[in-house]
C-alpha positions as CSV (number, residue, x, y, z in Angstrom):
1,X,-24.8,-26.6,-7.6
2,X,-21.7,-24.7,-8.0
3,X,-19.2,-25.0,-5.1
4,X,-16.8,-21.6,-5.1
5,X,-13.5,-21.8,-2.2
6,X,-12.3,-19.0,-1.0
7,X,-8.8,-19.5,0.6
8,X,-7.5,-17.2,3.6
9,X,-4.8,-14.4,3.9
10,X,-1.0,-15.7,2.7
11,X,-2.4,-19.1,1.7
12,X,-3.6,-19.4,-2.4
13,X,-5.7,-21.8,-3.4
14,X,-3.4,-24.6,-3.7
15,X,-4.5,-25.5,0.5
16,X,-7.8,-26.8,-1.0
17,X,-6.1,-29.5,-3.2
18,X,-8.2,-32.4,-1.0
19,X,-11.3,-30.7,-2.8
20,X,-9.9,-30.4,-6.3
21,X,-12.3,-33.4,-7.0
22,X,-15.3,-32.1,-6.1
23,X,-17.6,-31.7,-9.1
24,X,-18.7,-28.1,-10.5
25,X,-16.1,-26.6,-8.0
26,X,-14.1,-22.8,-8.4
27,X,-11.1,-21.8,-6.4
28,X,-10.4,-18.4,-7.0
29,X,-7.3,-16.3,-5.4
30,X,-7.8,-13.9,-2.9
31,X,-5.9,-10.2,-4.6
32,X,-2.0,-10.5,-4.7
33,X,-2.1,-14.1,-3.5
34,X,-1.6,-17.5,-5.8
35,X,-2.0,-15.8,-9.8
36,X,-3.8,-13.1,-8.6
37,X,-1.3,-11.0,-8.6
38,X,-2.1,-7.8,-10.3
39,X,-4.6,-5.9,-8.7
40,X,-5.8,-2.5,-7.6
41,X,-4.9,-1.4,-3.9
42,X,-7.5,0.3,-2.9
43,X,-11.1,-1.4,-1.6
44,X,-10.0,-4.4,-2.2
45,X,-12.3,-6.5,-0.5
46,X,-15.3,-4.6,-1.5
47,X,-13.9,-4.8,-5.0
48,X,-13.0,-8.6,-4.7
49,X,-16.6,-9.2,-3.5
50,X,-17.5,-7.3,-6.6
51,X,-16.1,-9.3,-8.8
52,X,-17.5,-12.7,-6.9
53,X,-20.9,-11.3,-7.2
54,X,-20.6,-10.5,-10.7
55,X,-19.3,-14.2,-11.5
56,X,-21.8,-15.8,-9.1
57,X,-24.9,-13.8,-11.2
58,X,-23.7,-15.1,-14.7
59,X,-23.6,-18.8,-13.1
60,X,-27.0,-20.6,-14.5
61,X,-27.3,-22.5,-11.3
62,X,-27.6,-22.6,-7.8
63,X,-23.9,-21.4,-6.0
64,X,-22.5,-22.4,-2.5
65,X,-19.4,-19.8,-0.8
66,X,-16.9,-21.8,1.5
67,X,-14.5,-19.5,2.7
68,X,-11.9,-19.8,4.9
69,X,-10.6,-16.9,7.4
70,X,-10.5,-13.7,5.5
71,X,-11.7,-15.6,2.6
72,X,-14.8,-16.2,4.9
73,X,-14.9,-12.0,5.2
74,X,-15.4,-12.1,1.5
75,X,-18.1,-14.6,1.2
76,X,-20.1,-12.3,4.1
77,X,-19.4,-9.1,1.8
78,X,-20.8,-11.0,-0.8
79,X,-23.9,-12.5,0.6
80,X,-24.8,-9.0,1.8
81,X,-25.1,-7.8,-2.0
82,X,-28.0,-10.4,-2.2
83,X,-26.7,-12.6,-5.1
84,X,-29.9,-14.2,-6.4
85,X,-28.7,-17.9,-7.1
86,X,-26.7,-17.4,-3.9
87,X,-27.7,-20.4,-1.8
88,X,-25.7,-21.5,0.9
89,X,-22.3,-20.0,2.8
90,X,-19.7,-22.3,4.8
91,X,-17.5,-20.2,6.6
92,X,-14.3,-21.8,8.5
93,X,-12.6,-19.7,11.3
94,X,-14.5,-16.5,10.8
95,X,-14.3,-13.1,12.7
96,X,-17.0,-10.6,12.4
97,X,-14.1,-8.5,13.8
98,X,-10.1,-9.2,13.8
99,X,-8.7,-7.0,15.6
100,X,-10.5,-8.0,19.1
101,X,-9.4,-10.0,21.7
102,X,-13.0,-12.1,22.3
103,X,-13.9,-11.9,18.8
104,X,-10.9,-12.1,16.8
105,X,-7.3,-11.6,18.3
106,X,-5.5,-9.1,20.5
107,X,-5.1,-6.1,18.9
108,X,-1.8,-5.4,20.6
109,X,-1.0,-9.0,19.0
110,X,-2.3,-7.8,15.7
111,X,-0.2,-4.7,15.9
112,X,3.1,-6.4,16.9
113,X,2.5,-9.2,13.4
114,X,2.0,-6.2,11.0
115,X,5.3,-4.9,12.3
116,X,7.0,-8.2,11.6
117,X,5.8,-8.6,8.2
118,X,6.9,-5.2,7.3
119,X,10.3,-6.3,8.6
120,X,10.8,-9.9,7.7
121,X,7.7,-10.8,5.1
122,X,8.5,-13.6,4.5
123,X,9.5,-15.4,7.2
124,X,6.5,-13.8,9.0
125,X,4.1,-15.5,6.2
126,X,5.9,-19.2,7.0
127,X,5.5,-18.5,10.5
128,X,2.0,-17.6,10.4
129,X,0.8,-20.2,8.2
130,X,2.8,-23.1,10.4
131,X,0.5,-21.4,13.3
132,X,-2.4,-21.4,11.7
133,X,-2.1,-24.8,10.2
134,X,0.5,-26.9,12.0
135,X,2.5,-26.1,8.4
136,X,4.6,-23.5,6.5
137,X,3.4,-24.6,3.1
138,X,6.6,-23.8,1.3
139,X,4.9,-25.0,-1.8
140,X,1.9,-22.2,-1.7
141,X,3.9,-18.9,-3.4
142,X,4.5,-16.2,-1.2
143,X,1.8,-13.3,-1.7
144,X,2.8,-9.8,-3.2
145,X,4.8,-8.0,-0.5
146,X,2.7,-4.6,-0.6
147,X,-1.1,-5.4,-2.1
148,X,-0.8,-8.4,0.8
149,X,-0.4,-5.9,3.5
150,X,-3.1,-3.7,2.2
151,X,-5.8,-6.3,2.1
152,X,-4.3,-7.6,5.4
153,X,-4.9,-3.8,6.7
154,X,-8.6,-4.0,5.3
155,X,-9.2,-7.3,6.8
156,X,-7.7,-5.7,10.7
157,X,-10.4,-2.9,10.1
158,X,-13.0,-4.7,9.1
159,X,-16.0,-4.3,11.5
160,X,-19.1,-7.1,10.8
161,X,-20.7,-7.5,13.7
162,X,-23.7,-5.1,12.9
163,X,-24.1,-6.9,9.3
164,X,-24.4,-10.3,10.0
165,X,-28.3,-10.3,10.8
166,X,-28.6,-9.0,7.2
167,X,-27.6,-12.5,6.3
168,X,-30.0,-14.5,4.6
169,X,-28.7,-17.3,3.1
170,X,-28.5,-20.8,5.4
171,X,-24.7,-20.4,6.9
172,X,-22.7,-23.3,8.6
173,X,-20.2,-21.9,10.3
174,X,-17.4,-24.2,11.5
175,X,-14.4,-23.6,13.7
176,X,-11.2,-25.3,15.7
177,X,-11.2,-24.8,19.1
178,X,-7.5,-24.9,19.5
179,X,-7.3,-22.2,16.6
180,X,-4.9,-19.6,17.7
181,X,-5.3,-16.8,14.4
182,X,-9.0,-16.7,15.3
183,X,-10.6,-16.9,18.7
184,X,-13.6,-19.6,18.1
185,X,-16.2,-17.0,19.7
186,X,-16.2,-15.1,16.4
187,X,-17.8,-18.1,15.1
188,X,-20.3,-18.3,18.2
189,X,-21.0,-14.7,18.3
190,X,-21.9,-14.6,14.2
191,X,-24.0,-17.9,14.7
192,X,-26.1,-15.6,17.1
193,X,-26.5,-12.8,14.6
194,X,-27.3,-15.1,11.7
195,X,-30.4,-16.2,11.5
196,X,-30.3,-19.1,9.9
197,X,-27.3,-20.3,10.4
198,X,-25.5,-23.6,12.0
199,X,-22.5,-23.8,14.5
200,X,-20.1,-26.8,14.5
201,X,-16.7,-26.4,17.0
202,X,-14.6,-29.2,16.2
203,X,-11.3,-30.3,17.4
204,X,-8.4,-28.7,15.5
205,X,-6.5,-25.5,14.4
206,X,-7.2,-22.6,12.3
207,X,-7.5,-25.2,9.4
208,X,-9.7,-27.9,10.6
209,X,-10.6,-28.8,7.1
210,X,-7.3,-29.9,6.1
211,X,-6.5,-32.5,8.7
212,X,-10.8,-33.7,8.0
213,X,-12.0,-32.5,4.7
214,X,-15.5,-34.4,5.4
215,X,-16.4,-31.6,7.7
216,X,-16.8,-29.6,4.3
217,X,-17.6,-32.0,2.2
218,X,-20.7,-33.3,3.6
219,X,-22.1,-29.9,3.7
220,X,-21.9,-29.7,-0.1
């Protein structure tokens, strides 16, 4: 089976270096993050789910989506275009909606972060990755100033809360109860809509998976 990680906003996917090892395993950059850098700016998550379902289809073999955060949007967006050899989805600190205060974060919150990156990018990025991870991960590049902050705007808008009962695929959906990008009812509320779908709330941040990678791994 093919594993494919999906890394979240202002990250790349360097954060998934504990699962470099893992055989018949993709990590792909989310637009203007990592290598990724040149990209259109307009429907870019519908385009970047595109592209995953185009990759997943030419894969002879059965594929499993981890995504993490926004990169967990992405897998969702995906799974809804039905990929046939799509088989499993593990989605860490996922929203069906960002900007809300149960489900995601507080909007006026939101509002307030987007005016700080416009003003200070990138020390806006270190402090939101230490937040979201206990660490500014000065080694991961900074994303693209200007294609970051229009996914980041798509992502805000988002709305999947009236999708996620089109999910078919089994979904394990795991999230920190101490995370403070993502309020860990988005995770409860989506296992609720999905059908077939598993809920595990684990002690930890935003990203639970770096300080225990077996919480991944032994869904693989």
């Amino acid at each position: 089976m093919k594993k494919i990680f999906i890394h979240g906003w202002s990250f790349s996917s360097q954060i998934w270096k504990d699962y470099r090892e893992i055989n018949n395993s993709l990590f792909i950059d989310l637009p203007f993050h990592g290598t990724n850098r040149k990209y259109k700016e307009h429907n870019i998550m519908e385009s970047f789910s595109d592209e995953l379902l185009e990759i997943i289809e030419k894969l002879k073999e059965p594929v499993t989506i981890i995504g993490w955060s926004l990169g967990a949007s992405i897998s969702i967006l995906t799974a809804l275009k039905k990929p046939k050899n799509l088989e499993k989805l593990v989605l860490v600190g996922f929203s069906p909606k960002f900007k809300d205060k149960t489900l995601g974060h507080n909007p006026v919150a939101v509002k307030a972060f987007m005016l700080s990156l416009r003003m200070e990018f990138k020390d806006t990025i270190l402090t939101f990755r230490k937040t979201a991870s206990d660490k500014e991960f000065r080694e991961i590049p900074i994303p693209e100033k200007n294609g970051a902050l229009k996914l980041l705007k798509e992502f805000v808008d988002l709305d999947l809360k009236d999708k996620l009962e089109k999910i078919e695929v089994p979904t394990y959906l795991i999230h920190g109860i101490e995370d403070k990008i993502i309020n860990y009812e988005g995770s409860v509320f989506a296992s609720k809509k999905i059908k077939n779908s598993y809920l595990t709330i684990v002690e930890g941040n935003h990203a639970p998976f770096l300080e225990k990678p077996e919480i991944i791994i032994n869904l693989l």
